[in-house]
RODO-2510 file (C-alpha; in nm, 4 decimals, decimal comma):
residues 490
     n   res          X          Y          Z
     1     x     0,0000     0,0000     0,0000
     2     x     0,0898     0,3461    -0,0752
     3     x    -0,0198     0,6620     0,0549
     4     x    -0,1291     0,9359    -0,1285
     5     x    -0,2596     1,2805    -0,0949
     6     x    -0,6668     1,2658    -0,1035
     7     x    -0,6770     1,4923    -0,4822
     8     x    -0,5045     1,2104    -0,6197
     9     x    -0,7173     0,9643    -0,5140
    10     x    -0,9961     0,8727    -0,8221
    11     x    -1,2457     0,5773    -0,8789
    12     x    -1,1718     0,2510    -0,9380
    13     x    -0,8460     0,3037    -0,6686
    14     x    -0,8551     0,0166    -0,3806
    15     x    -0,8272     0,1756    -0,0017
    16     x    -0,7192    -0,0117     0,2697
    17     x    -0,9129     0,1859     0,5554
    18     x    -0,7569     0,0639     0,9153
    19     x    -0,8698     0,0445     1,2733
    20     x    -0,9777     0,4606     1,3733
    21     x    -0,9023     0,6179     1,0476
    22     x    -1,1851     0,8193     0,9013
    23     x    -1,2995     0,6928     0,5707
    24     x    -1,1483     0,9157     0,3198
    25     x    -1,4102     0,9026     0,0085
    26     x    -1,7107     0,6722    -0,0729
    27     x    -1,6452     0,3504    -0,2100
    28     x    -1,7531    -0,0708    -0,1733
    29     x    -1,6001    -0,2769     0,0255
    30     x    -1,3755    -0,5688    -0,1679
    31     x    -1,2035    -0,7492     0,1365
    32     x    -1,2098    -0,7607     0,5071
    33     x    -1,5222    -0,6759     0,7923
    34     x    -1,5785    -0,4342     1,0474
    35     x    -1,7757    -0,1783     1,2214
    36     x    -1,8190     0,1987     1,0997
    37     x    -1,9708     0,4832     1,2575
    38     x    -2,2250     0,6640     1,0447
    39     x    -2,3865     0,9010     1,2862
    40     x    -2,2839     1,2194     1,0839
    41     x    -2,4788     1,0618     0,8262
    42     x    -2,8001     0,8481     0,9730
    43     x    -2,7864     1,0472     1,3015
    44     x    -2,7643     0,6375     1,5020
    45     x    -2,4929     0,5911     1,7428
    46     x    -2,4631     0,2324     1,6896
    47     x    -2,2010     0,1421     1,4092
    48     x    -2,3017    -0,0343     1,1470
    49     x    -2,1340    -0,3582     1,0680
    50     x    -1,9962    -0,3286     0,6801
    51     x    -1,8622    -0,6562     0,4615
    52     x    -1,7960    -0,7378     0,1342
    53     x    -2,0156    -0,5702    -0,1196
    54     x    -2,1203    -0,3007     0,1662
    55     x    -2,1143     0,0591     0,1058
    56     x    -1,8895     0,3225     0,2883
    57     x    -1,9570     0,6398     0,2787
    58     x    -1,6528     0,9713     0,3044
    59     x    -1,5826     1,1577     0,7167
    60     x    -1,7566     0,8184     0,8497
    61     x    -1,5078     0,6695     1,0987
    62     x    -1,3879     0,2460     1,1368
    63     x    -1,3607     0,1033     1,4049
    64     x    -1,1556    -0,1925     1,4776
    65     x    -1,1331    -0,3894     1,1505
    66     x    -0,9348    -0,3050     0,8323
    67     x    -1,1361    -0,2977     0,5274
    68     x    -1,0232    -0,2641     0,1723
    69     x    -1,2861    -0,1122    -0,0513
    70     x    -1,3043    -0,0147    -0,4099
    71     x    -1,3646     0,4137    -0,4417
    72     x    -1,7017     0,4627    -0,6280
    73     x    -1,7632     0,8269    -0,5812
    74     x    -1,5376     1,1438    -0,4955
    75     x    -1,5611     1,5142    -0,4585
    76     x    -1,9063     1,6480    -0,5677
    77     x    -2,0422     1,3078    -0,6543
    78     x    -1,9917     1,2139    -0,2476
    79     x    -2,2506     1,1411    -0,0268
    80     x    -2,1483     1,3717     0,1890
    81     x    -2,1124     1,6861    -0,1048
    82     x    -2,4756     1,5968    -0,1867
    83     x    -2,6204     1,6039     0,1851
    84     x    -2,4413     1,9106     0,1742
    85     x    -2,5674     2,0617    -0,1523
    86     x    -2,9485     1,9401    -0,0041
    87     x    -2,9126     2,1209     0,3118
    88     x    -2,7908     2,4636     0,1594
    89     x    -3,0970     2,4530    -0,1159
    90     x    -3,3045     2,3895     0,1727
    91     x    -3,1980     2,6309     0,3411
    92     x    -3,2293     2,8606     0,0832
    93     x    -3,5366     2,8273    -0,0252
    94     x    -3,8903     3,0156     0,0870
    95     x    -4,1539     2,8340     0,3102
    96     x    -4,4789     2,9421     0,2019
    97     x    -4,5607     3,1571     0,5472
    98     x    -4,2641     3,3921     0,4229
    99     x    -4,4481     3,4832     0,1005
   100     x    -4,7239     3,5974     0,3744
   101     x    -4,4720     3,7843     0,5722
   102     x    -4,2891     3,9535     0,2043
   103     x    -4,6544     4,0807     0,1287
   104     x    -4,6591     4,2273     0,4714
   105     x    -4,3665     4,3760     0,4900
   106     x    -4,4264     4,5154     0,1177
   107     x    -4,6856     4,7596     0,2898
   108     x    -4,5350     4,7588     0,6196
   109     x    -4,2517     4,9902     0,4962
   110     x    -4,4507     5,2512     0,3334
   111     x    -4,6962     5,2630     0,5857
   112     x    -4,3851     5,3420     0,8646
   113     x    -4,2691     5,6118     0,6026
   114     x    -4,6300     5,7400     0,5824
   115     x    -4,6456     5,7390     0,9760
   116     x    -4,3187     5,8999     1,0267
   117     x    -4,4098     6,1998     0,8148
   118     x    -4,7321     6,2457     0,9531
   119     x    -4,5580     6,2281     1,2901
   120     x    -4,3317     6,5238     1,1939
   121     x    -4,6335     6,7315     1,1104
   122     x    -4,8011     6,6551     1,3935
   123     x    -4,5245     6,7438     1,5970
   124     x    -4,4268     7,0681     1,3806
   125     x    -4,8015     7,2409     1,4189
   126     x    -4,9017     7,0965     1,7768
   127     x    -4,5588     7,0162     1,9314
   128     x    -4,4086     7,2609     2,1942
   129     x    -4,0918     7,4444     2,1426
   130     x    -3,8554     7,3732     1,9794
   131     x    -4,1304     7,2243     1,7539
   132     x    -3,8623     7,1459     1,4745
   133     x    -3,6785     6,9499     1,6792
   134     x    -3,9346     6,7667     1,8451
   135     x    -4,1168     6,6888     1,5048
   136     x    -3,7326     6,5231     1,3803
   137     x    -3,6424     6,3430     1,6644
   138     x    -3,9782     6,1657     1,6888
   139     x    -3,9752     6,1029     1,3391
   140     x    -3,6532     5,9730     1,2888
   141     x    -3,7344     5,7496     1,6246
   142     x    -4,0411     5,5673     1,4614
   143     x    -3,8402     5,5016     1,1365
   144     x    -3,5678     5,3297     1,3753
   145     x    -3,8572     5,1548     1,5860
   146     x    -3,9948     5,0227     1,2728
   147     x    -3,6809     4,8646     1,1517
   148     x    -3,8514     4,5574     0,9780
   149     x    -3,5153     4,3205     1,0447
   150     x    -3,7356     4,0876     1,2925
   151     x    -4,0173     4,0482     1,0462
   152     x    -3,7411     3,9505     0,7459
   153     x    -3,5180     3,7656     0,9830
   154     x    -3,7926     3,5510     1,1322
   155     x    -3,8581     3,2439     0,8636
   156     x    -3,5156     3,2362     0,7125
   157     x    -3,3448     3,1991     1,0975
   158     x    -3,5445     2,9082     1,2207
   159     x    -3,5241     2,7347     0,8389
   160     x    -3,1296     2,7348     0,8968
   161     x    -3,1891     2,5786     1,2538
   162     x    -3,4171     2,3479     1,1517
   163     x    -3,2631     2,1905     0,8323
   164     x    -2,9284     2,2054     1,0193
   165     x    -3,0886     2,0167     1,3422
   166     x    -3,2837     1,7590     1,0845
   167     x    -2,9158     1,7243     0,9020
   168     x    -2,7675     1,5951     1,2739
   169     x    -3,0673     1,3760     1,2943
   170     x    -3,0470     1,2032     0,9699
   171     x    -3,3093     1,4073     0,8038
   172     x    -3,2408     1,6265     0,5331
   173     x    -3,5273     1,8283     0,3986
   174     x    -3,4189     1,8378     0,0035
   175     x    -3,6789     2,1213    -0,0189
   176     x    -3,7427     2,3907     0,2220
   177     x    -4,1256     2,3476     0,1358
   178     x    -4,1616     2,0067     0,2583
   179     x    -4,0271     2,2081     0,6135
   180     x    -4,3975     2,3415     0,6362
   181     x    -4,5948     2,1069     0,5007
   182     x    -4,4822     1,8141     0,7246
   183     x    -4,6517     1,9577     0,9965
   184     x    -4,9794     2,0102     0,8239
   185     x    -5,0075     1,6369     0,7523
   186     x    -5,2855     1,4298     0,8322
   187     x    -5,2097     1,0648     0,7240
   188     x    -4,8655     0,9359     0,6809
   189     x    -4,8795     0,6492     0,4089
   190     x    -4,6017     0,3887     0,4448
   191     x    -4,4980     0,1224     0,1601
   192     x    -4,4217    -0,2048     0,3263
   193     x    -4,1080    -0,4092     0,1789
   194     x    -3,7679    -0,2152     0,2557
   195     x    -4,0034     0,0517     0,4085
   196     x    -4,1965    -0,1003     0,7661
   197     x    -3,9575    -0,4335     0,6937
   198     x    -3,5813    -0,5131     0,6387
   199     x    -3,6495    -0,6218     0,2605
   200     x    -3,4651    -0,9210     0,2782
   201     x    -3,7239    -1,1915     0,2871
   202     x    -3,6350    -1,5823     0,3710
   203     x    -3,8398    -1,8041     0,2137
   204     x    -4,0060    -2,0215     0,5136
   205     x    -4,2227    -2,2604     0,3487
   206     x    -4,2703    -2,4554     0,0269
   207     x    -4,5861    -2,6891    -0,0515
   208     x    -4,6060    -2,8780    -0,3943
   209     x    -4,8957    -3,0389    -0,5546
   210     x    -4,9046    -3,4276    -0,5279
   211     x    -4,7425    -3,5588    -0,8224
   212     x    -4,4656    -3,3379    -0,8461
   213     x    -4,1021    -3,3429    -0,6950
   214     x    -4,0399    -3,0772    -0,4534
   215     x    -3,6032    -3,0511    -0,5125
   216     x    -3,7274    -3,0248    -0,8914
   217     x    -3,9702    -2,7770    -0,8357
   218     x    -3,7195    -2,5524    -0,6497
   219     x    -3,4826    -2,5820    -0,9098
   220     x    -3,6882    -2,4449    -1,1709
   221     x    -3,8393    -2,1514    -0,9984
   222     x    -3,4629    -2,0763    -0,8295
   223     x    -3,3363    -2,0828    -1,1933
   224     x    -3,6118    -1,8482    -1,2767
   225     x    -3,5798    -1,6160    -0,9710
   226     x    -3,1889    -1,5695    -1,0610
   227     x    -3,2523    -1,3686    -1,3411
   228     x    -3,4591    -1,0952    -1,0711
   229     x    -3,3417    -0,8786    -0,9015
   230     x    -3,6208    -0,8407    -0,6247
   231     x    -3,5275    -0,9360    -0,2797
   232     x    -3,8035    -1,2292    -0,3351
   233     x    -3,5982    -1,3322    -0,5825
   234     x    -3,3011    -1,3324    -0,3998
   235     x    -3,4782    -1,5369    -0,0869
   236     x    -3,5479    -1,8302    -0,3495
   237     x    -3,1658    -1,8258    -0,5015
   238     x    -3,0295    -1,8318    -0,1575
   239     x    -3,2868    -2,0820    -0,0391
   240     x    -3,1603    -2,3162    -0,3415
   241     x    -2,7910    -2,2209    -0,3249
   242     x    -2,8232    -2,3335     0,0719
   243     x    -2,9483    -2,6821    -0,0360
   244     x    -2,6808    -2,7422    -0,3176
   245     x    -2,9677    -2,7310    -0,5873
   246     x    -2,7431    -2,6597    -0,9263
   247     x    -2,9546    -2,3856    -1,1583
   248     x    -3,0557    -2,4681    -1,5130
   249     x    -3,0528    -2,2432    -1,7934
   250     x    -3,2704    -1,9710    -1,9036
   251     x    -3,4008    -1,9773    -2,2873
   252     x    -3,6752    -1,6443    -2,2349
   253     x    -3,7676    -1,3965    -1,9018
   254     x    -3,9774    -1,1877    -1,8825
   255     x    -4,1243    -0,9523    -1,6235
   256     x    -4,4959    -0,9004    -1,5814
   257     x    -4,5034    -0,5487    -1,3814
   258     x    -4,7410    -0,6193    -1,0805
   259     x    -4,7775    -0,9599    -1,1435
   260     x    -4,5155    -1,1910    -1,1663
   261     x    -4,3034    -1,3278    -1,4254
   262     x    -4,2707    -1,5434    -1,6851
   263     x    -3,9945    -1,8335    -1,8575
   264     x    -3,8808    -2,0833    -2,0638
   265     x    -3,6898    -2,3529    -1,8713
   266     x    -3,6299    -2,6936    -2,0596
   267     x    -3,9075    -2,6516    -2,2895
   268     x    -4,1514    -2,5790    -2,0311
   269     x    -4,3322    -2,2693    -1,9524
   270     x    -4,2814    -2,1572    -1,5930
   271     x    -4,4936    -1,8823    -1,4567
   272     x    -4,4553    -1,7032    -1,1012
   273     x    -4,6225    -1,4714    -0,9260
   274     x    -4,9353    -1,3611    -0,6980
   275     x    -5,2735    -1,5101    -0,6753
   276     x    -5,4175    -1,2163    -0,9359
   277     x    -5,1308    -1,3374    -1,1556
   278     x    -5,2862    -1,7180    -1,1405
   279     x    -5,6383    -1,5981    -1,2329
   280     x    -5,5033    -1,3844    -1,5264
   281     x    -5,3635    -1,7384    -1,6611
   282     x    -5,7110    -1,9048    -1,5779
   283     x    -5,5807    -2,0812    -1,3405
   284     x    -5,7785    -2,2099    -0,9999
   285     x    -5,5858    -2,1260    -0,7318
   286     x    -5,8080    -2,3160    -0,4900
   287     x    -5,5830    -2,5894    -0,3975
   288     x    -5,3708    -2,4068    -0,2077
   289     x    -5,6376    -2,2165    -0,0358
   290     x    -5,6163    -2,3424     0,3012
   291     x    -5,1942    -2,2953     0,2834
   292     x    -5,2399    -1,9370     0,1669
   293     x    -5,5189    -1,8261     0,4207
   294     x    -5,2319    -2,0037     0,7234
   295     x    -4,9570    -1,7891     0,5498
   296     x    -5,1019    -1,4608     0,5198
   297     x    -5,2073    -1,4874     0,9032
   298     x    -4,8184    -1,5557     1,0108
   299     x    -4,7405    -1,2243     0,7473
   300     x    -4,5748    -1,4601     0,5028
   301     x    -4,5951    -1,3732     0,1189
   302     x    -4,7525    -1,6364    -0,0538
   303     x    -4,5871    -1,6993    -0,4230
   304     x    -4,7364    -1,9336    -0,6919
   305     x    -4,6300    -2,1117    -0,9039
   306     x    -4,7528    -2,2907    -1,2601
   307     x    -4,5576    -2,4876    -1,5456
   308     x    -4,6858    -2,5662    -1,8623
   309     x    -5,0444    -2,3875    -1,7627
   310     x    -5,0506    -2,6277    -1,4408
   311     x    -5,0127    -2,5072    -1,0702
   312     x    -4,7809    -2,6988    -0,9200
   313     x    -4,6618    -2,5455    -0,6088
   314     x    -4,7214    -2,2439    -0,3494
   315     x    -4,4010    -2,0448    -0,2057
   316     x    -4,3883    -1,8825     0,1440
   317     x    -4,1491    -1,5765     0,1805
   318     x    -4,1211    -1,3507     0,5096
   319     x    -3,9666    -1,0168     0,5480
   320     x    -3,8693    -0,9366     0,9056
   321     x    -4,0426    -0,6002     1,0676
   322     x    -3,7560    -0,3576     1,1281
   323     x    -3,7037    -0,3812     1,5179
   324     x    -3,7198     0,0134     1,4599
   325     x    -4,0540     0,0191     1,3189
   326     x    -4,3010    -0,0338     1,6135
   327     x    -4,1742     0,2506     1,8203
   328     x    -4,1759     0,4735     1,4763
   329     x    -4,5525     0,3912     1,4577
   330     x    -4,6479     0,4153     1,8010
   331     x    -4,4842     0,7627     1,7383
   332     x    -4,6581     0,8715     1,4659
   333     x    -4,9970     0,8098     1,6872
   334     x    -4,8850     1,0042     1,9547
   335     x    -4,8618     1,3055     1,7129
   336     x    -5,2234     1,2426     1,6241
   337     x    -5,1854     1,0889     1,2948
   338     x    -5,3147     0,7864     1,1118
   339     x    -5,1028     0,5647     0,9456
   340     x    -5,2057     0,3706     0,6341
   341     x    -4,9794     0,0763     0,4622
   342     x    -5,0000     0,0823     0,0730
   343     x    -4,8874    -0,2485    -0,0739
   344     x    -4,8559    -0,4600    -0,3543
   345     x    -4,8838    -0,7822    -0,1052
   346     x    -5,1778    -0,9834    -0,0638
   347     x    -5,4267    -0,8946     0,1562
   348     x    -5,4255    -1,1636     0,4385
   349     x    -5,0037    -1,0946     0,4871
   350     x    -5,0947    -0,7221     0,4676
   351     x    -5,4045    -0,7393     0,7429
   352     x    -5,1493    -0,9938     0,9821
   353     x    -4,8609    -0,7083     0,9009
   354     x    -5,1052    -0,4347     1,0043
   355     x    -5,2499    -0,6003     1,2946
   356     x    -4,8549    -0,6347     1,3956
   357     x    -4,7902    -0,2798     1,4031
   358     x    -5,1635    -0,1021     1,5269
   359     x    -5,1492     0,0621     1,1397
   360     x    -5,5002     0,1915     1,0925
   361     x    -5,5690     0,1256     0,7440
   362     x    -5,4792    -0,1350     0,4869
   363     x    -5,4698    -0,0768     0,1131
   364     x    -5,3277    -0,4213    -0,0211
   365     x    -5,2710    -0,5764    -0,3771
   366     x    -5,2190    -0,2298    -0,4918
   367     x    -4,9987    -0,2300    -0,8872
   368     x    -4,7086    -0,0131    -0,9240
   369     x    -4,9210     0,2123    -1,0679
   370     x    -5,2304     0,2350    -0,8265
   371     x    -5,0267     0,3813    -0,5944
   372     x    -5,1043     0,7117    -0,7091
   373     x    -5,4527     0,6354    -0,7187
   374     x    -5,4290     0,5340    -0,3598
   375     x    -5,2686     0,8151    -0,2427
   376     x    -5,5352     1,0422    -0,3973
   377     x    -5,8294     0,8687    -0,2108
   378     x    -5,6394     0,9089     0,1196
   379     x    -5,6016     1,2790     0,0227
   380     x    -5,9552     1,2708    -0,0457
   381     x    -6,0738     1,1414     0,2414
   382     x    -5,7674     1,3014     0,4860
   383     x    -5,6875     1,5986     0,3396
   384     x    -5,3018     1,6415     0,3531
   385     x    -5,0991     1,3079     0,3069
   386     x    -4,7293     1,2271     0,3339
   387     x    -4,6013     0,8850     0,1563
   388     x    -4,2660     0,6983     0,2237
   389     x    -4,1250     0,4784     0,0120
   390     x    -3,8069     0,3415    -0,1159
   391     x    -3,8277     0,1484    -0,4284
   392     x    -3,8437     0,2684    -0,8177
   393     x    -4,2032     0,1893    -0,8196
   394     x    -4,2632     0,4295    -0,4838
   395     x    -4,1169     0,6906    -0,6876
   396     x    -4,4521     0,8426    -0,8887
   397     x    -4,6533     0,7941    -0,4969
   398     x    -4,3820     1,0285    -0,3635
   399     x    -4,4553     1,2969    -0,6566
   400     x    -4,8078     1,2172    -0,5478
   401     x    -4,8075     1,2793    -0,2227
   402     x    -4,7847     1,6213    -0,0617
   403     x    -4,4925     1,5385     0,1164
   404     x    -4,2865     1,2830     0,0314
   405     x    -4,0207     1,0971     0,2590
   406     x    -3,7695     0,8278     0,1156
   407     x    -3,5562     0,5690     0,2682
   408     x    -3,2148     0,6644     0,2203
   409     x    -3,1362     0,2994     0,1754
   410     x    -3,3559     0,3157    -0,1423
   411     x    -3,3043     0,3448    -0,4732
   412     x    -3,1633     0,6212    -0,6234
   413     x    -3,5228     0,7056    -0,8092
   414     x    -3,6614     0,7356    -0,4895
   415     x    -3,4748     0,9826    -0,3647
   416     x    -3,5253     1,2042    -0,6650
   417     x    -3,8543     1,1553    -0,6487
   418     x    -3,9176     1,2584    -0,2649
   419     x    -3,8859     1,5846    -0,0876
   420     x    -3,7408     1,4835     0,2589
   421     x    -3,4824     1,1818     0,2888
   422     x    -3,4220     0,9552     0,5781
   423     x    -3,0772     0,8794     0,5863
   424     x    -3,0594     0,5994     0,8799
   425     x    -3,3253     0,3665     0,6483
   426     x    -3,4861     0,3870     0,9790
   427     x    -3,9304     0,4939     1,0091
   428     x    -3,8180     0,6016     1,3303
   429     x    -3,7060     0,9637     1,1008
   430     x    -4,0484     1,0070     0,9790
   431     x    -4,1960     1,0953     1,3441
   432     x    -3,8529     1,2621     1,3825
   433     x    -3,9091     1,4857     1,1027
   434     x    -4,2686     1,6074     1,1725
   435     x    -4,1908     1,6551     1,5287
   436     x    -3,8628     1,9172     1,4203
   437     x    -4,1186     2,0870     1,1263
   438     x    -4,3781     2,1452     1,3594
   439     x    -4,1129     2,2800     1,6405
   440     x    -3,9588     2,4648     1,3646
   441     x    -4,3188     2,6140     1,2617
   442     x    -4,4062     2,6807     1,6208
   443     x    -4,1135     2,8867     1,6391
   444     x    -4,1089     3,0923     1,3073
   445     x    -4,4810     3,1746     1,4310
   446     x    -4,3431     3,3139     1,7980
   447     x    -4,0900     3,5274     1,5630
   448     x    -4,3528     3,6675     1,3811
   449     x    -4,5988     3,7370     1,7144
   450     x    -4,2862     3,9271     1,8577
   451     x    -4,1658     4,1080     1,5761
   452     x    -4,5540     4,2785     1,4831
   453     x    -4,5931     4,2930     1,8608
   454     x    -4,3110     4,4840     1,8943
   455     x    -4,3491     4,7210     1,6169
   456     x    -4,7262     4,7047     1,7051
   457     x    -4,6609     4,8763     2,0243
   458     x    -4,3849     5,0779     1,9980
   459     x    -4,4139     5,2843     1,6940
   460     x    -4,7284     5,4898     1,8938
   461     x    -4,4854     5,5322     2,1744
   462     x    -4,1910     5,6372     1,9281
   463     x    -4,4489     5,9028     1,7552
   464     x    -4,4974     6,0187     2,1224
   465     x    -4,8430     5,9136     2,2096
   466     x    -4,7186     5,8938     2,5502
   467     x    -4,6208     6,2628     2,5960
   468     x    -4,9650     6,4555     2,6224
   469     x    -5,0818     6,2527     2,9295
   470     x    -4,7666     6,1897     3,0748
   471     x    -4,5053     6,3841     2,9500
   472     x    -4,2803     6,0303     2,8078
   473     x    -4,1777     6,0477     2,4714
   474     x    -3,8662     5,8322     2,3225
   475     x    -3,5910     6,0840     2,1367
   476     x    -3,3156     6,0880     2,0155
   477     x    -3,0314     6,3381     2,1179
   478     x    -2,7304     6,5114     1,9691
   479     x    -2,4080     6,4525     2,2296
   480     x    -2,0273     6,5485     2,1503
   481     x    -2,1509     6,6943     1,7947
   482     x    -2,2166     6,2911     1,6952
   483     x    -2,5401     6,1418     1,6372
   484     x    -2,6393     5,8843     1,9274
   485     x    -2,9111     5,6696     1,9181
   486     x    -2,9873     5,5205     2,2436
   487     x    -3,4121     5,4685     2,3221
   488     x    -3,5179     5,5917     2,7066
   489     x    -3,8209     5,7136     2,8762
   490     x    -3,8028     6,0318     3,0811
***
């Protein structure tokens, strides 16, 4: 190994990251194992165990393993440079309550100009001697009074707070919009795999119809599966792989979007997929009835599948709940919202998954595409809706939705798509991040109360309101042949 100064550093160069060093730039790890912390990232304390094929991400720090990882990303293209770059355009940006407070203050400082000069002519006809003086000093004091810095300074001070304090806690706002809405919500929407669970289902059970060989079976839908990348998919290669089963080859895939999908193995047609899938084929899906109704009650996902226009077997994959995820729910109740699950999953494994986790309402066997549709009836019904997802199909539901939150573990679609990311991959951000955008509201609304409060009541008292009943005007005086500005009562 060699070292060399960071600029030189591009991708494709190996690292070799050791025990306490700070990871230098983002890259995959190629050899070794070992814990990293990622809290200036996700916000969690606890570090995160990284292997081969794991991502590291630049100013993380190792812990006690040496890892040698492949660089993937460097200056702008970081992780870091983009949380970054997200955090400044929030930042940046306008919530809509400022437009509100720009309109006021557009007649806010011709209305002090108008009440300073009719101050000075109050002061010059009715004021005692030496009127002139009087009428200028009071005049000038009500256009110092009325300074509209508080009013201005208000939104844009507790937006850089905010964003900042949601940057700590793994929340970055990627628009300064999403800041207000948040707290205006009245249904957070949640997609289920990678989302409420890990997205790495097992598969758990495996039934085939009498007549056929089950180590056969497995080998045909595992050779299928391979060519998928869904985490489904995966389950069934791993399942196979486990139990030495050797994979045949492919002669046509295709994917079905929603459904399943669909190959030629051997000469034989092999579909896979849901239960809708089935009955699109004509197929009775009866047989299995009893197996599917005991699987969707233990939240297993229930996978068919047919050869040659024949069902031949039913699959049983689980995705663990995030341990995370109950005490993001409960959360999200305690802040007086409802929480709805929108998923392409049956509906028995949806109901047991909901029942799990106290969510309030179910929408199940939903296509990529209904999504949308889904998220409109909430709206409907709800009013103000905020949807998190984490998959390419999630991304046109988090255009949808008026808010929309992605996993930063997600897909890179996702995150485009969505207007707040969650860095940790944790749910536990979502009641995070409405709790800091309605503290952050809460407190750009006590800005505003003081600022008009103040000017409210102290521009009379500049103009000298105060001085025919009890003789207390504010002034300013002329001292050492300088202008001072200093406001008392006398």
């Amino acid at each position: 190994m060699t070292e060399v100064p960071i600029a030189e550093v591009t991708t494709e160069t190996i690292v070799e990251i050791r025990p306490g060093e700070r990871v230098p730039v983002d890259g995959e790890v190629i050899e070794g194992q070992s814990y990293i912390d990622e809290s200036m990232i996700t916000g969690e304390p606890v570090p995160v165990k990284k292997q081969v094929g794991d991502q590291v991400v630049g100013g993380t720090v190792n812990q006690n393993g040496t890892l040698n990882f492949r660089v993937t990303a460097i200056g702008e293209s970081s992780v870091l440079a983009q949380i970054i770059r997200m955090v400044e355009q929030a930042q940046g940006s306008k919530l809509p309550i400022q437009a509100l407070v720009d309109k006021v203050t557009m007649w806010f400082v011709p209305m002090v100009m108008l009440l300073a000069m009719l101050t000075f002519i109050v002061w010059f006809i009715f004021g005692p001697d030496p009127a002139l003086t009087f009428s200028l000093v009071n005049a000038v004091a009500v256009l110092i009074i009325a300074c509209p810095c508080a009013m201005g300074l208000a939104t844009p001070t507790s937006i850089m707070v905010g964003t900042g304090r949601g940057a700590e806690m793994g929340v970055l706002f990627r628009k300064g919009e999403a800041l207000q809405a948040l707290q205006e919500v009245k249904v957070i929407a949640v997609d289920k795999t990678g989302t409420l669970t890990e997205g790495k289902p097992t598969l758990t059970d495996f039934y085939v119809q009498p007549g056929f060989e089950r180590e056969q079976v497995l080998r045909i839908v595992a050779s299928v599966e391979a060519k998928s990348e869904h985490p489904i998919a995966l389950a069934i290669v791993q399942a196979a792989e486990q139990q030495n089963i050797s994979l045949l080859p492919i002669t046509t895939f295709d994917s079905v979007t929603g459904f399943g999908i669909k190959a030629g193995v051997e000469g034989q047609a092999v579909h896979i997929g849901a239960d809708r899938y089935m009955q699109q084929l004509g197929l009775d899906v009866t047989p299995f009835k009893d197996e599917a109704a005991h699987l969707g009650q233990e939240a297993k996902t229930p996978i068919y599948v047919a050869i040659d226009q024949k069902l031949v077997a039913i699959i049983a994959v689980a995705d663990p709940i995030k341990d995370t995820t109950y005490a993001a729910i409960a959360g999200l109740h305690q802040l007086g919202l409802k929480v709805a699950m929108i998923t392409g999953d049956n509906r028995h494994t949806a109901q047991a998954i909901a029942a799990k986790l106290h969510i309030d309402q179910v929408i199940a066997e939903v296509l990529p595409d209904g999504k949308v549709d889904a998220i409109r009836q909430l709206q409907q019904q709800y009013g103000r809706v905020a949807f998190v997802g984490d998959g390419i199909n999630d991304a046109p539901a988090l255009a949808q939705a008026d808010v929309g939150l992605a996993i930063g573990t997600g897909t890179d679609v996702a995150i485009e798509a969505a207007d707040v990311v969650l860095m940790s991959g944790s749910l536990q951000g979502v009641p995070n991040a409405i709790a800091l955008s309605q503290a952050t509201i809460k407190n750009i609304r006590q800005n505003l109360f003081w600022a008009f409060f103040y000017n409210i009541a102290l521009i009379p008292i500049a103009a000298g309101v105060l001085y025919p009943a009890f003789g207390i005007f504010c002034h300013l005086f002329l001292q050492q042949a300088q202008w001072r500005y200093p406001l008392f009562l006398y």
